[in-house]
TORVO-964427 format. One line per 10 residues: for each residue x, z, y of N, C-alpha, C, O, CB. Coordinates in nm, 2 decimals. Glycine has a CB too. Layout:
<pts>
X:Z:Y:X:Z:Y:X:Z:Y:X:Z:Y:X:Z:Y | ...
</pts>
This chain:
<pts>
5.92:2.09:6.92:5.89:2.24:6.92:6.02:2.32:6.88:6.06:2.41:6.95:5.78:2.27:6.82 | 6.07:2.28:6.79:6.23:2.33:6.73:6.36:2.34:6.82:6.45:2.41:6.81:6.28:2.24:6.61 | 6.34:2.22:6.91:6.41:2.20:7.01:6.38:2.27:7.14:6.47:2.29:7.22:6.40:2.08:7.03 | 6.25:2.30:7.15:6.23:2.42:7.27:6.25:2.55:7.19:6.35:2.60:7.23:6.06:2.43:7.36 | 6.20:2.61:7.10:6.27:2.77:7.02:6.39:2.79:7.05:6.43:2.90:7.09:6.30:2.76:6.85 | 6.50:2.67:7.05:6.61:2.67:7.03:6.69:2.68:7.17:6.80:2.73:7.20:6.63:2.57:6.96 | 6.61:2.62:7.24:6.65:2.69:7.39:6.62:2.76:7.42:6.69:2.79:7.52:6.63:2.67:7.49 | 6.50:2.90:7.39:6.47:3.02:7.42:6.62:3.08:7.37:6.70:3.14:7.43:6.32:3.08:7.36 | 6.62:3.05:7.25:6.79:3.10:7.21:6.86:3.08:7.28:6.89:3.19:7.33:6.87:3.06:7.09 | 6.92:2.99:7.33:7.05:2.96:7.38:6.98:3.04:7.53:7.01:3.16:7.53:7.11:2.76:7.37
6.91:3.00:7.61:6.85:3.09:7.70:6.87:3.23:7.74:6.88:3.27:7.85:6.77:3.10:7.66 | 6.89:3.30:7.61:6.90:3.41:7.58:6.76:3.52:7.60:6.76:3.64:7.65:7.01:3.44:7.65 | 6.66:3.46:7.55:6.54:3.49:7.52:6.54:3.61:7.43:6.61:3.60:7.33:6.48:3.37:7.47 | 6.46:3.73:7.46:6.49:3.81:7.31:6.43:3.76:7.24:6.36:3.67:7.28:6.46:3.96:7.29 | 6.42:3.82:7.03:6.36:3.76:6.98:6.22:3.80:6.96:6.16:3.74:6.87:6.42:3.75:6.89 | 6.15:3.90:7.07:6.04:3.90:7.10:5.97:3.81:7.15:5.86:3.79:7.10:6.04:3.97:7.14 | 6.01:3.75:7.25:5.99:3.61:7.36:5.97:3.50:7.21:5.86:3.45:7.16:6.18:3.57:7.48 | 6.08:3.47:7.18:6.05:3.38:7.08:5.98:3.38:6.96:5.97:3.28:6.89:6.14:3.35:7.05 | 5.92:3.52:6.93:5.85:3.51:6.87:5.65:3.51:6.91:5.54:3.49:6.86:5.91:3.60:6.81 | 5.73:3.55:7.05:5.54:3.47:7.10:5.50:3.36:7.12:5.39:3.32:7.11:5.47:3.49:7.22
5.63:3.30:7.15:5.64:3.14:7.12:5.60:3.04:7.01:5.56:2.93:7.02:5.74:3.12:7.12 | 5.64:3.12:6.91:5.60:3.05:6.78:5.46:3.09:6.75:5.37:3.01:6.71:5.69:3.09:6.66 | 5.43:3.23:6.77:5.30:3.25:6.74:5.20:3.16:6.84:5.13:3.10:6.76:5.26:3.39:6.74 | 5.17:3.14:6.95:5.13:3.04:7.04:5.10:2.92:6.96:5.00:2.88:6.90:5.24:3.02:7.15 | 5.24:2.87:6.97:5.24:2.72:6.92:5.17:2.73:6.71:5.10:2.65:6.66:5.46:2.65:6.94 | 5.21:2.84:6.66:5.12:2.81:6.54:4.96:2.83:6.56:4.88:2.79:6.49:5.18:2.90:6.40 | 4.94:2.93:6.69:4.80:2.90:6.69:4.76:2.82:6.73:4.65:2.78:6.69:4.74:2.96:6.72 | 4.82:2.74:6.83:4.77:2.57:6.94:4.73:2.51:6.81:4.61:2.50:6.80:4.93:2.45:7.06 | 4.81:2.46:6.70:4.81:2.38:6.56:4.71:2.40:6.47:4.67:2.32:6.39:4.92:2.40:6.48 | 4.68:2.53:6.48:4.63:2.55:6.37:4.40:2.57:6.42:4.30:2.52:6.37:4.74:2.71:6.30
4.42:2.65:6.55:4.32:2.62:6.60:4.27:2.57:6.69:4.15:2.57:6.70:4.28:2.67:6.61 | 4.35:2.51:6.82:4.31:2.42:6.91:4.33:2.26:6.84:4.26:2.19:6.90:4.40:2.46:7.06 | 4.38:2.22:6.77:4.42:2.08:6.73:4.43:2.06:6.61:4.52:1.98:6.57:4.53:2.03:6.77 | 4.32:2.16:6.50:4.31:2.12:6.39:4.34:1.97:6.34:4.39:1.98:6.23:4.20:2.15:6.37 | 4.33:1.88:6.38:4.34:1.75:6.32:4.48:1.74:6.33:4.52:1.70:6.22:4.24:1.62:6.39 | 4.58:1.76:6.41:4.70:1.73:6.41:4.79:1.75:6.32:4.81:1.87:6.30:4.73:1.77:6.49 | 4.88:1.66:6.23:4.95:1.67:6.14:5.05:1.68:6.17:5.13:1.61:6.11:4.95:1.62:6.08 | 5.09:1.78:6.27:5.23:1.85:6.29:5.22:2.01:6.21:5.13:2.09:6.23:5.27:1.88:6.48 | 5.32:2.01:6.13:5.29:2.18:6.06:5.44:2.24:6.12:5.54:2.17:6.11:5.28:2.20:5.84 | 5.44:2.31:6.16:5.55:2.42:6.24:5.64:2.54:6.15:5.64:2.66:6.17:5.45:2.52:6.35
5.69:2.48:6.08:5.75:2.61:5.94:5.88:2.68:6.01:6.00:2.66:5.99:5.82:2.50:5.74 | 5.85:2.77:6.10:5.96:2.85:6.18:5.91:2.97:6.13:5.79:2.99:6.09:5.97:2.84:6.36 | 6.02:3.08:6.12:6.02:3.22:6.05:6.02:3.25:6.20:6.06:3.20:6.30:6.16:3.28:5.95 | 5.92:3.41:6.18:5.98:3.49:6.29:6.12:3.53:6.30:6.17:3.54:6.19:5.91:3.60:6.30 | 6.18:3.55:6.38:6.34:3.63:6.40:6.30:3.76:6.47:6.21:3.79:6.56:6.49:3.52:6.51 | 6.38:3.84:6.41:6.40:3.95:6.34:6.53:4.04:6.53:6.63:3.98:6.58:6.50:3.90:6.13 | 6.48:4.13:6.55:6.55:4.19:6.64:6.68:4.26:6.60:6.66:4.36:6.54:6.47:4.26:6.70 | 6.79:4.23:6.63:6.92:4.24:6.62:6.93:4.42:6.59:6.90:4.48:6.69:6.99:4.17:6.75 | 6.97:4.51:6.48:6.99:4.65:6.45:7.12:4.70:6.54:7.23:4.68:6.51:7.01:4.67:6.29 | 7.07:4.78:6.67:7.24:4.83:6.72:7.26:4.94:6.66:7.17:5.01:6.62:7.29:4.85:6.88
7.37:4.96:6.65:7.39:5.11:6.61:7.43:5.17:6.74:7.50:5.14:6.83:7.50:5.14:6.49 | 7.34:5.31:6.70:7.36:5.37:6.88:7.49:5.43:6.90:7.56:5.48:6.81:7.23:5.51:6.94 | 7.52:5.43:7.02:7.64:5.49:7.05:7.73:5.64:7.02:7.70:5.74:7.08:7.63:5.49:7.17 | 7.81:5.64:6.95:7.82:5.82:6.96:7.91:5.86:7.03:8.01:5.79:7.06:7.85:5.90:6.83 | 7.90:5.99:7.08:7.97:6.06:7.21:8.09:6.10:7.13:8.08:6.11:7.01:7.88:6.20:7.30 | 8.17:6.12:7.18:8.31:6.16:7.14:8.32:6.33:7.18:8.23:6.36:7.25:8.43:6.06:7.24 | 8.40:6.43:7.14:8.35:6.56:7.15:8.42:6.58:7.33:8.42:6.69:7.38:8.41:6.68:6.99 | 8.46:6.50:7.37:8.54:6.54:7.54:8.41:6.50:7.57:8.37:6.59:7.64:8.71:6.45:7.63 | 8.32:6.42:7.56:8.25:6.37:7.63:8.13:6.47:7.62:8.04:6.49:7.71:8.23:6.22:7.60 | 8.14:6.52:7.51:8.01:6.60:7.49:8.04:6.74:7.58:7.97:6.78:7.67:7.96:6.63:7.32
8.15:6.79:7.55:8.23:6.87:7.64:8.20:6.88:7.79:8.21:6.98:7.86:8.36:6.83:7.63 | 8.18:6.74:7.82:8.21:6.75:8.02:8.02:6.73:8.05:7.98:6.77:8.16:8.36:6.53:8.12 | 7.93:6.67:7.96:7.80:6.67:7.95:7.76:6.83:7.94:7.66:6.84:8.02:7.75:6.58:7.84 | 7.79:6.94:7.89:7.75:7.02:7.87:7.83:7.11:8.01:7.77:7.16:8.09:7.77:7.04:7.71 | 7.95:7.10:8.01:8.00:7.18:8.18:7.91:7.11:8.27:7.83:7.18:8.33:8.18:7.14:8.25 | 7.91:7.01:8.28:7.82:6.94:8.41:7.68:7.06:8.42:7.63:7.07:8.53:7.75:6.73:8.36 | 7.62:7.15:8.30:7.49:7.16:8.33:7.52:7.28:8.41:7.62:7.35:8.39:7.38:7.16:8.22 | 7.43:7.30:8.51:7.44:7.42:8.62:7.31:7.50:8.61:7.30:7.62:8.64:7.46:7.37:8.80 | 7.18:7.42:8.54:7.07:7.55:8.54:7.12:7.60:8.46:7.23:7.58:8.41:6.92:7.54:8.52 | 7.01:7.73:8.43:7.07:7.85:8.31:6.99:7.79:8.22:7.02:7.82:8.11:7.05:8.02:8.32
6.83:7.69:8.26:6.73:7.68:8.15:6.79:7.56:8.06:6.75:7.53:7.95:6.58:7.65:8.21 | 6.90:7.50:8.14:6.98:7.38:8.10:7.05:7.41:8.00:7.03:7.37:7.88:7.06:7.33:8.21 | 7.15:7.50:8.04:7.26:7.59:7.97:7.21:7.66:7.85:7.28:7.67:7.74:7.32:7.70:8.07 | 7.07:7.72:7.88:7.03:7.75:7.79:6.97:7.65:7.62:6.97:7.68:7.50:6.95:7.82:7.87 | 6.94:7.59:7.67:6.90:7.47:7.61:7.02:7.39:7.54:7.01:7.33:7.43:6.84:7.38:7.72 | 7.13:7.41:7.61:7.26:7.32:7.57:7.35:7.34:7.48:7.41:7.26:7.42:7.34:7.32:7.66 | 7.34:7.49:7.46:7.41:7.59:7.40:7.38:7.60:7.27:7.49:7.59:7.20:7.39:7.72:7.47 | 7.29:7.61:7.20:7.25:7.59:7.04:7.30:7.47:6.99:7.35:7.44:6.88:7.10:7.59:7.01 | 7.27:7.37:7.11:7.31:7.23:7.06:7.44:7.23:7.05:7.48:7.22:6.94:7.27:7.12:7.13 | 7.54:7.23:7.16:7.72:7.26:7.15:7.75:7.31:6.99:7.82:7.23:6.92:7.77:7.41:7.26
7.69:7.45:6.94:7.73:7.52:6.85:7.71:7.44:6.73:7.80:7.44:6.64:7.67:7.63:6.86 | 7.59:7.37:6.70:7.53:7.29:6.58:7.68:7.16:6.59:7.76:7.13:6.51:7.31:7.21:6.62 | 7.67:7.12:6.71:7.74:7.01:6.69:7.92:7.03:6.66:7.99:6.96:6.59:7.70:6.93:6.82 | 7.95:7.16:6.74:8.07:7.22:6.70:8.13:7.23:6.50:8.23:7.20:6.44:8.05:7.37:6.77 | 7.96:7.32:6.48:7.98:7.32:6.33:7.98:7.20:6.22:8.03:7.19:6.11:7.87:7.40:6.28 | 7.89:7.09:6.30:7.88:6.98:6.18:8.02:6.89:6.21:8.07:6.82:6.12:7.71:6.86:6.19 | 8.09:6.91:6.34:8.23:6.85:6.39:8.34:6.88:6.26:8.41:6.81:6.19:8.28:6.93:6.55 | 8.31:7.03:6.26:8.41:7.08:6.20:8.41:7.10:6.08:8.51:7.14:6.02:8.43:7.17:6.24 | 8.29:7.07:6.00:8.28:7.05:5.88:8.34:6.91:5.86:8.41:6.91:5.76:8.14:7.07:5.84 | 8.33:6.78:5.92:8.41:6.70:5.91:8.51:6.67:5.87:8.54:6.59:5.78:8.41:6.67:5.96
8.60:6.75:5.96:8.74:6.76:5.95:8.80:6.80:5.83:8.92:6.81:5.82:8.78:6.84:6.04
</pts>
């Protein structure tokens, strides 16, 4: 069983996949084959934390020219300014 987990890893299985896997196989053990004295002591794994990407202020710059509606522009424009001020409080 440890030896198939371990190819969903190498696989590149997320650790969602592999965690239905284990849950599967601890339920096959535990309620289809009560009598069987295989016990399965695998931890769930835990989905990898990304940190999301942040835009750089040219980028936010050419996102905000790109918009051509006005409801767009309009919309865009508080945000520019918020992000201008907390930019520049940075600095």
């Amino acid at each position: 069983m440890e030896d198939y987990l371990l190819h969903l890893k190498q696989a590149g299985r997320s650790a969602s996949t592999r965690n239905v896997a284990v849950c599967a196989l601890n339920f096959m053990f535990k309620f289809v084959l009560p009598d069987c004295d295989i016990v399965l002591e695998v931890k769930n794994t835990r989905r990898p934390k990304i940190l999301p990407e942040v835009l750089s202020r040219q980028e936010v710059q050419k996102i905000l020219a790109a918009l051509n509606n006005i409801k767009h522009r309009a919309a865009g424009d508080p945000v520019h300014r918020r992000l201008s001020k907390c930019a520049g409080a940075h600095q």
